[in-house]
N, C-alpha and C positions, 0 to 999 in steps of 0.2 A: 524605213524609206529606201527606195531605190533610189541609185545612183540614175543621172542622165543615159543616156545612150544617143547615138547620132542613126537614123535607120536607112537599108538601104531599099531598092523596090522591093525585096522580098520581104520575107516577115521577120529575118536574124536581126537582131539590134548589131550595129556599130557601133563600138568604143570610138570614143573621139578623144584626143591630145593634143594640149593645146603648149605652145612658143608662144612665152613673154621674155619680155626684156628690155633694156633699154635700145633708144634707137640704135641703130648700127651695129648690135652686138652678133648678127649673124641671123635671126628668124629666120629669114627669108632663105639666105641660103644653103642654111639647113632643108629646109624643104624641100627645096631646087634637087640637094643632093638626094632625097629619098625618092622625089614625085619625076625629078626631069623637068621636061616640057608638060606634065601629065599633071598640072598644078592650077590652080584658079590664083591667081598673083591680082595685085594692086597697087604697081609701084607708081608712080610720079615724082616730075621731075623736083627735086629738094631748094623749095624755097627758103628754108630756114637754115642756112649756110651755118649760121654762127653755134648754132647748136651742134653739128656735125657737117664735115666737110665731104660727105658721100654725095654722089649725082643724085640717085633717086632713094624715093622715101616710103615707108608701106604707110598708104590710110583708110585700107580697110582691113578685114578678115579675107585671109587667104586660105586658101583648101587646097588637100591633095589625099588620096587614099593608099593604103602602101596593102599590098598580097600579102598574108600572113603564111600562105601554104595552107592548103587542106580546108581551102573555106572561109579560112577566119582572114578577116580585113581589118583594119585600123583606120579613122581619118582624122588627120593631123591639120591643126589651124593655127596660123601663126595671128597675133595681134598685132599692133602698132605700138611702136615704143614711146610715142610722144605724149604726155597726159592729156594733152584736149581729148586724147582721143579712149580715152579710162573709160566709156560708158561703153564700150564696144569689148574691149578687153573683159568687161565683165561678163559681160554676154555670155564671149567664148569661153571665159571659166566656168562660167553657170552650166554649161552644157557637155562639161568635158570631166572624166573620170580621171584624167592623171594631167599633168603640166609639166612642162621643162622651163622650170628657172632660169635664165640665161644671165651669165655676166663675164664679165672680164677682172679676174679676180686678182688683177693686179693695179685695177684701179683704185683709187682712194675711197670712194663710196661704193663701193663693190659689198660691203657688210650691210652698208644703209640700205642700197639700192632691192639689193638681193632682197632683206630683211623686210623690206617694203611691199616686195611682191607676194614673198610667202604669206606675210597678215594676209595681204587681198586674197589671194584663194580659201583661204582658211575661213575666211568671212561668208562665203558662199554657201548658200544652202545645203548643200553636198557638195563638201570639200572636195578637190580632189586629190589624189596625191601627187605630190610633189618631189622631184630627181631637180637640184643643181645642176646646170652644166657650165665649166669654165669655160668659156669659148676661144679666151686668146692664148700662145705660148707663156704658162707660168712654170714654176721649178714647184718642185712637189711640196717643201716649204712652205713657199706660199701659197697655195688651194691648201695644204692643212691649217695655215693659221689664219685663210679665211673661215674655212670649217670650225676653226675653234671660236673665229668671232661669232659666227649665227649662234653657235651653240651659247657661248658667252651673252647675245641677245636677246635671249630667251627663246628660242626658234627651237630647243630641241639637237638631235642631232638628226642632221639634213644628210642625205648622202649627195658628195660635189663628185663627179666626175669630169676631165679632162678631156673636151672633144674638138676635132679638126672639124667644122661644120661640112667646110667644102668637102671632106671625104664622105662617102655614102657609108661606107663602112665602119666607122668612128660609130656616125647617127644610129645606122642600125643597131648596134652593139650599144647604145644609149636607149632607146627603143625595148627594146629585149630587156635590159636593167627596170626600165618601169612596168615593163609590160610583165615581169615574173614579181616584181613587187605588189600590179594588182593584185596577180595571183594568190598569194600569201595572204591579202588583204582578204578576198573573197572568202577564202579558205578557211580564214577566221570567223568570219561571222555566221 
């Protein structure tokens, strides 16, 4: 079976990537940092204070397409972190060939959390692969002995990378990690 593809007018398939995580943990501006202005967003103002104390909230699927050079595109979809909103997040896993795990791996459920979102993509028809990213300042300590609890959770071993969302240059460089890991992946089968 073929993986997904996103297409664009012409006839090349689009790989599509998708941002999960929990609320707050940066999707969106991650995006921001790859797309700019050049993004399809869905914020709203955050009714649900007590769950996170950020002004607005993502509750749809967000898009933006990043230049690969020489042709080749990418388009990247953030979800919503909040569970109501899980049938939408599926969607975009259903249709996407690689994901970025997002967490904050110096949170307490940063193991559960993570460990939660990896099952779901794994769940999907055509998995796709899957890159961790730490998104808040941790010490390297700790993103390794979050790394060791996924792997401890049965998850396998997951690769965590260490990213500044707001830097575009971080994302790219996080981008590029999944995006040679398809490769490998293609390559194989």
């Amino acid at each position: 079976m073929n993986a997904p593809v996103a297409t664009t007018t012409s006839a090349a398939p689009m790989p599509r990537i998708a941002f999960m995580g929990p609320m707050g943990v940066g999707k969106t501006t991650a995006i921001r940092a790859l797309c700019g202005d050049d993004m399809v967003a869905s914020d709203v103002p955050n009714l649900d204070r007590q769950s996170h104390a950020k002004e607005f909230t993502t509750v749809g699927a967000e898009f933006g397409q990043i230049d690969l050079g020489e042709g080749e595109f990418v388009q990247v979809c953030g979800c919503p972190g909040q569970d109501r909103f899980d049938f939408l997040r599926q969607w975009v896993v259903s249709a996407s060939v690689g994901v970025f795990v997002m967490v904050d791996a110096n949170a307490a459920d940063a193991v559960q959390a993570a460990g939660s979102l990896l099952a779901e993509a794994a769940a999907a028809e055509h998995p796709p692969l899957a890159l961790v990213l730490s998104t808040r300042p941790a010490s390297a300590a700790t993103v390794q002995a979050f790394a060791d609890g996924l792997q401890a959770a049965g998850h396998g071993v997951v690769p965590v990378l260490q990213v500044d969302v707001r830097k575009r240059a971080d994302v790219l460089q996080a981008l590029g990690v999944l995006v040679s890991m398809l490769s490998l992946r293609s390559e194989s089968e």
